[in-house]
DOLUMDO-381920 format. One record per atom (N, C-alpha, C, O): residue number from 0; x, z, y; atom name; residue in three letters. Coordinates in Angstrom, 2 decimals. Example, Ala and Ser with C-alpha at 12.3 -4.5 7.8 and 13.67 -1.06 7.14 Angstrom:
! DOLUMDO-381920
+-----+---------+---------+---------+------+------+
:  nr :       X :       Z :       Y : atom : rest :
+-----+---------+---------+---------+------+------+
:   0 :   13.19 :    7.80 :   -5.69 :    N :  ALA :
:   0 :   12.30 :    7.80 :   -4.50 :   CA :  ALA :
:   0 :   13.20 :    7.80 :   -3.30 :    C :  ALA :
:   0 :   14.24 :    8.46 :   -3.32 :    O :  ALA :
:   1 :   12.85 :    7.08 :   -2.25 :    N :  SER :
:   1 :   13.67 :    7.14 :   -1.06 :   CA :  SER :
:   1 :   12.90 :    7.87 :    0.03 :    C :  SER :
:   1 :   13.41 :    8.04 :    1.14 :    O :  SER :
+-----+---------+---------+---------+------+------+
END
This chain:
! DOLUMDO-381920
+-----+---------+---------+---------+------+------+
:  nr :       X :       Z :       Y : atom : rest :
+-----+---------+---------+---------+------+------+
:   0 :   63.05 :   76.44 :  -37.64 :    N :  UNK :
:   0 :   62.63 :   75.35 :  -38.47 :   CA :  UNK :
:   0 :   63.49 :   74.11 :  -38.27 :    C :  UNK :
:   0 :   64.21 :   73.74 :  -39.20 :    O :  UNK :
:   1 :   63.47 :   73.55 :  -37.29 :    N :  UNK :
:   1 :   64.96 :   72.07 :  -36.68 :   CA :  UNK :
:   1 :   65.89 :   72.72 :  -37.23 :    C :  UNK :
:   1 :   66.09 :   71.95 :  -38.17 :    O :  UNK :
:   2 :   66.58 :   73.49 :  -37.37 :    N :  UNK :
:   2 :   67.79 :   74.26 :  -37.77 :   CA :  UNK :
:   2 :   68.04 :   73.92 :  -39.20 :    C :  UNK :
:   2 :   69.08 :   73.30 :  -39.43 :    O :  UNK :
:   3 :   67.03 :   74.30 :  -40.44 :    N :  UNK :
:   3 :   67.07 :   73.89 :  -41.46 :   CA :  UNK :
:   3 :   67.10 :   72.24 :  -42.33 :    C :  UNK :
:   3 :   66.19 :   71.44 :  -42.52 :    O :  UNK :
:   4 :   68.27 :   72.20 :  -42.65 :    N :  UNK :
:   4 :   68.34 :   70.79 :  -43.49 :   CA :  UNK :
:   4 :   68.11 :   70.62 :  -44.55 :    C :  UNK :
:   4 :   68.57 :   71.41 :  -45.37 :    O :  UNK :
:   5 :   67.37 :   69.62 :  -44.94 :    N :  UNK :
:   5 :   66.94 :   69.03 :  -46.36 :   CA :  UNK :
:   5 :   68.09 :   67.93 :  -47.14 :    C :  UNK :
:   5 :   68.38 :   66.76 :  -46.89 :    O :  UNK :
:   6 :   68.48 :   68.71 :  -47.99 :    N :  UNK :
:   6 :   69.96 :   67.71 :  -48.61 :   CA :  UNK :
:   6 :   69.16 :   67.03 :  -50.04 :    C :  UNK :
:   6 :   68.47 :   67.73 :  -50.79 :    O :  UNK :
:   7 :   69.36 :   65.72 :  -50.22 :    N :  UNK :
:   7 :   68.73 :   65.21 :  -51.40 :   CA :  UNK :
:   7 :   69.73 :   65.87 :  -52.39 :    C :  UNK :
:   7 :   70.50 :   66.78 :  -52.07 :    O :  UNK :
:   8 :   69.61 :   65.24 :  -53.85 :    N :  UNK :
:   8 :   70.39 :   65.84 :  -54.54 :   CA :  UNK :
:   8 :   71.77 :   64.64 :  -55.13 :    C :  UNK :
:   8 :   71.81 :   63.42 :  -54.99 :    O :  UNK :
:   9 :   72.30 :   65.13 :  -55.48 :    N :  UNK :
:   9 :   73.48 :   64.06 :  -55.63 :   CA :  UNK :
:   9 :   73.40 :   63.31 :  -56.81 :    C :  UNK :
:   9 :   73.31 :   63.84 :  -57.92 :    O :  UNK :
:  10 :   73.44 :   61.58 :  -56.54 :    N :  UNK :
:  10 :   73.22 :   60.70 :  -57.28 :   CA :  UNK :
:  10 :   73.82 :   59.97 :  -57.01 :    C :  UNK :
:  10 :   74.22 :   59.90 :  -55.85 :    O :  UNK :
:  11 :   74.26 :   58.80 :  -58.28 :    N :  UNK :
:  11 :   74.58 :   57.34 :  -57.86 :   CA :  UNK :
:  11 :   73.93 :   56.50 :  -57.55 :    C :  UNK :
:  11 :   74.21 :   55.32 :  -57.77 :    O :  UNK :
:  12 :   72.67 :   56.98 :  -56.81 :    N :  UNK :
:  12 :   71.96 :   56.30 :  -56.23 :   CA :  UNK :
:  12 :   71.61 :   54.54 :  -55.92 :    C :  UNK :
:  12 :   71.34 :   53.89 :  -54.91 :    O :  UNK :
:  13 :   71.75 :   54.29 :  -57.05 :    N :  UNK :
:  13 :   71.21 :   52.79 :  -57.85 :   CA :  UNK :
:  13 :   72.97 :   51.63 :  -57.62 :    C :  UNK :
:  13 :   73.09 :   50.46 :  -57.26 :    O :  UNK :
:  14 :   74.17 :   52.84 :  -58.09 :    N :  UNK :
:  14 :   74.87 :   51.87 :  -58.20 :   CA :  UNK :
:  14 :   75.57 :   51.54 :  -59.23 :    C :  UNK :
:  14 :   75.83 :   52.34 :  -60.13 :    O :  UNK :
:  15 :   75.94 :   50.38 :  -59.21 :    N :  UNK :
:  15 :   76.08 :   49.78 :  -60.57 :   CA :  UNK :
:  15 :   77.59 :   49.27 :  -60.97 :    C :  UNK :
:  15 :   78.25 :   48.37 :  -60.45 :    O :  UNK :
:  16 :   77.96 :   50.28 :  -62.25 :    N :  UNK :
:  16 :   79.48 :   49.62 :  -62.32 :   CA :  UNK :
:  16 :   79.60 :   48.80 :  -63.53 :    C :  UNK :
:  16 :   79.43 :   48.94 :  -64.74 :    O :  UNK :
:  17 :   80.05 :   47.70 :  -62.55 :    N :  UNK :
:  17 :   79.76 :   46.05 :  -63.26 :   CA :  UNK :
:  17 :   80.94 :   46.24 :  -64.01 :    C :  UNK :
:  17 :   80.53 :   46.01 :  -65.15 :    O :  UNK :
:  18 :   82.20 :   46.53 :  -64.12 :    N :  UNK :
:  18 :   82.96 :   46.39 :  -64.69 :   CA :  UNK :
:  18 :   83.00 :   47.14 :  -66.29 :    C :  UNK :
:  18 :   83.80 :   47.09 :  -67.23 :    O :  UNK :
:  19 :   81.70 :   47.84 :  -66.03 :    N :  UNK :
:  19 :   81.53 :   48.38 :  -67.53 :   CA :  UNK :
:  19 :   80.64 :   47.65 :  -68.00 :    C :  UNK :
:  19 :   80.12 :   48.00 :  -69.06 :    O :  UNK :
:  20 :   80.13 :   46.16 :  -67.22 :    N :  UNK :
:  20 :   79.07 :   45.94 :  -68.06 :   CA :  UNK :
:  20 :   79.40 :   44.20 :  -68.44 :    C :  UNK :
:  20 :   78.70 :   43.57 :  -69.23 :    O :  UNK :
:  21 :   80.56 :   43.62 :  -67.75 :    N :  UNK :
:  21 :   81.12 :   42.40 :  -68.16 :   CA :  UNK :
:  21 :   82.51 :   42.64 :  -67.97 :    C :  UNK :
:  21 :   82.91 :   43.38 :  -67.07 :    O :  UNK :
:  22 :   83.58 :   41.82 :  -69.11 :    N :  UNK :
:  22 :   84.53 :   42.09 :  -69.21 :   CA :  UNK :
:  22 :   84.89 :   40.50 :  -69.79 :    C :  UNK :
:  22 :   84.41 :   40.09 :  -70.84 :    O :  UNK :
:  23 :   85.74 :   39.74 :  -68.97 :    N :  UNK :
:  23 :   85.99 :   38.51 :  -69.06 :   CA :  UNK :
:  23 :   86.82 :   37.76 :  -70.43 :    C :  UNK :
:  23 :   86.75 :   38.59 :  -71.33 :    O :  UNK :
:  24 :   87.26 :   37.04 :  -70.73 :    N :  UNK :
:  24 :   87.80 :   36.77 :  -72.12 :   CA :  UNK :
:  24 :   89.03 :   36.17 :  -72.37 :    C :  UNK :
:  24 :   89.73 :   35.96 :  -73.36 :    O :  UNK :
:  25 :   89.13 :   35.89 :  -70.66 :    N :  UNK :
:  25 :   90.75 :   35.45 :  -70.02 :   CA :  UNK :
:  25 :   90.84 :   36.15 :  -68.90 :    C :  UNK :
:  25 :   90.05 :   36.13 :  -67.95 :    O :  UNK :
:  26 :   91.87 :   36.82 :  -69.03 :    N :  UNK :
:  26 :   92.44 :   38.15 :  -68.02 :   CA :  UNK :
:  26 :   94.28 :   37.85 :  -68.02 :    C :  UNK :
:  26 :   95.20 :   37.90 :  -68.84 :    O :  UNK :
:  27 :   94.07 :   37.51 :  -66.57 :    N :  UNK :
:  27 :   95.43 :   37.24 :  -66.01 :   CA :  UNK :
:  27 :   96.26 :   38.21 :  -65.47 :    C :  UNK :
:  27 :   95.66 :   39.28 :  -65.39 :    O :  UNK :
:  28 :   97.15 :   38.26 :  -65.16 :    N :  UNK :
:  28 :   98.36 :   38.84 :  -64.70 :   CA :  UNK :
:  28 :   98.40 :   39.26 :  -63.16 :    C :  UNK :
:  28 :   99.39 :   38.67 :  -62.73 :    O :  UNK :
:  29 :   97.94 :   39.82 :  -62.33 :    N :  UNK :
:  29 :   98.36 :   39.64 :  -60.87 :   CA :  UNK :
:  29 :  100.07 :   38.65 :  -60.99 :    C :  UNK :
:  29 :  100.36 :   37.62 :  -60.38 :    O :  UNK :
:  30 :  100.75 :   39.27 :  -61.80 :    N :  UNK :
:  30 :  101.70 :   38.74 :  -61.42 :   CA :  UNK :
:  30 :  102.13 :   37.04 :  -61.71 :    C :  UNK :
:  30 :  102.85 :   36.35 :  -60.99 :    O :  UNK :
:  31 :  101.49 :   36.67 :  -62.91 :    N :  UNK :
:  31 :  101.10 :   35.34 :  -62.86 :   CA :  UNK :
:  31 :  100.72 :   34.53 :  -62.45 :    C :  UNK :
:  31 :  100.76 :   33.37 :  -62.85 :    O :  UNK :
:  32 :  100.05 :   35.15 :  -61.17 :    N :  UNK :
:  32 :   99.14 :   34.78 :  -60.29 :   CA :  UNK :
:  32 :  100.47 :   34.14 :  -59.16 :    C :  UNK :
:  32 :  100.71 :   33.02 :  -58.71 :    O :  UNK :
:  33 :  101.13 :   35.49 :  -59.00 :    N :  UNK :
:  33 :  101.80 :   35.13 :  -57.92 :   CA :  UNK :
:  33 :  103.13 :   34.00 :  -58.23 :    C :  UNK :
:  33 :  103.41 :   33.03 :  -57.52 :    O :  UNK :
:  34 :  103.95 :   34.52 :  -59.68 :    N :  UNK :
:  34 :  104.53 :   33.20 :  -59.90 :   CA :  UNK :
:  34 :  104.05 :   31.92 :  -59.95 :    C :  UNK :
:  34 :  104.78 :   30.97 :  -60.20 :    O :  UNK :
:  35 :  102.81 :   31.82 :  -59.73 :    N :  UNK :
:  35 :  102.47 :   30.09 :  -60.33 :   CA :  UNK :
:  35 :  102.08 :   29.77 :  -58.75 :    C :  UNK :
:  35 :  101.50 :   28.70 :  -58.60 :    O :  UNK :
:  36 :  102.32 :   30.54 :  -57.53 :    N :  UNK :
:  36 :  101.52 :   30.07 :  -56.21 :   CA :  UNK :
:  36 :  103.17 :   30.08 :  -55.51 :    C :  UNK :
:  36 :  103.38 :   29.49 :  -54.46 :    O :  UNK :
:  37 :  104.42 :   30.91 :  -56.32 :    N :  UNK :
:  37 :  105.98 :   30.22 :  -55.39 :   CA :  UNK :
:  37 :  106.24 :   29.42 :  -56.51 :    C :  UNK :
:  37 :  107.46 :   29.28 :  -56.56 :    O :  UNK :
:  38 :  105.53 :   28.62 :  -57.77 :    N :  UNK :
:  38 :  105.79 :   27.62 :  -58.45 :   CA :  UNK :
:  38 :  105.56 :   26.43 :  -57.88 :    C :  UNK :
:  38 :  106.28 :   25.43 :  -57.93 :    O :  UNK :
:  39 :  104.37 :   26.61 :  -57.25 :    N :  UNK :
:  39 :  103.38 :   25.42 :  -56.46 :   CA :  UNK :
:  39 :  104.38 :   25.11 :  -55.08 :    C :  UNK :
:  39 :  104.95 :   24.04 :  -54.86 :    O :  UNK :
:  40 :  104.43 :   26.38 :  -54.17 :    N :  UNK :
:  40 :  105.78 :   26.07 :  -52.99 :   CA :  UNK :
:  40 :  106.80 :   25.29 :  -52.98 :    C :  UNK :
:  40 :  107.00 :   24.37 :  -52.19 :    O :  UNK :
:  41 :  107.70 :   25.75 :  -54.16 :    N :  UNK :
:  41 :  108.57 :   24.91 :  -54.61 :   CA :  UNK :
:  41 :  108.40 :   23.82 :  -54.89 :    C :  UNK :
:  41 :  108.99 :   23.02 :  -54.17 :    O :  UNK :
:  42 :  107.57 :   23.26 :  -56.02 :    N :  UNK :
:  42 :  107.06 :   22.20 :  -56.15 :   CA :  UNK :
:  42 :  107.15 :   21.26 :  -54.67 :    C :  UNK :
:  42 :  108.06 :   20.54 :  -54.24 :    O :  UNK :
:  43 :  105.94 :   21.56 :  -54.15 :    N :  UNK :
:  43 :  105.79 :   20.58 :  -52.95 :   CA :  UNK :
:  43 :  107.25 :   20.61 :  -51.92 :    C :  UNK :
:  43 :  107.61 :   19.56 :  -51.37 :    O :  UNK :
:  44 :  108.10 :   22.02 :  -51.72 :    N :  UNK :
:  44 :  108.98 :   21.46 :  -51.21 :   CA :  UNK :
:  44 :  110.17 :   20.31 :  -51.40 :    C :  UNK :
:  44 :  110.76 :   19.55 :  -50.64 :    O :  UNK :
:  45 :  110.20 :   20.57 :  -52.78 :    N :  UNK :
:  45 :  111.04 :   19.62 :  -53.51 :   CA :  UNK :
:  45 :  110.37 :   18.45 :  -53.65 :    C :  UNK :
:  45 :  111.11 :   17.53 :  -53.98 :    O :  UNK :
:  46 :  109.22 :   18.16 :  -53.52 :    N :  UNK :
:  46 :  108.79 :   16.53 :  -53.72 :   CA :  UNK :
:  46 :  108.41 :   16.29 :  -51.42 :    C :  UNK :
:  46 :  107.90 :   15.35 :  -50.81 :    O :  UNK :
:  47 :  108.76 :   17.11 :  -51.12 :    N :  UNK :
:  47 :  109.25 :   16.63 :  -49.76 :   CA :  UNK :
:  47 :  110.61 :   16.48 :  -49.08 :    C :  UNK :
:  47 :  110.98 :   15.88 :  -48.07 :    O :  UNK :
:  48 :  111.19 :   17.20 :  -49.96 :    N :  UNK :
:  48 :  112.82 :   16.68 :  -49.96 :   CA :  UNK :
:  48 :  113.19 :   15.56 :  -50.38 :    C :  UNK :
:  48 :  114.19 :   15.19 :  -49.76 :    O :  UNK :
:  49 :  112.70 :   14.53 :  -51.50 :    N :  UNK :
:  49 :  113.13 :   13.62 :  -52.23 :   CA :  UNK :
:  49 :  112.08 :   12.84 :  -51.89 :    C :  UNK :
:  49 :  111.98 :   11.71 :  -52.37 :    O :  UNK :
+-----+---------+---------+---------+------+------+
END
């Protein structure tokens, strides 16, 4: 009897994929992301040079 296991059955068991259920209306670039943050670098280095 200990020997025998009880397996539930397979579910997504209350999870929820949000990404099918909001979808934003401005959707950026990863990579836009990253040019505008060595835009910002630059920036401040150059207004600490001068």
């Amino acid at each position: 009897m200990a020997d025998e296991r009880i397996s539930m059955p397979a579910s997504q068991g209350g999870l929820v994929r949000y990404y099918n259920e909001y979808k934003s209306k401005i959707q950026i670039k990863p990579i836009h992301v990253v040019a505008f943050a060595i835009a910002v670098i630059v920036l401040e280095l150059l207004i600490r040079i001068f």
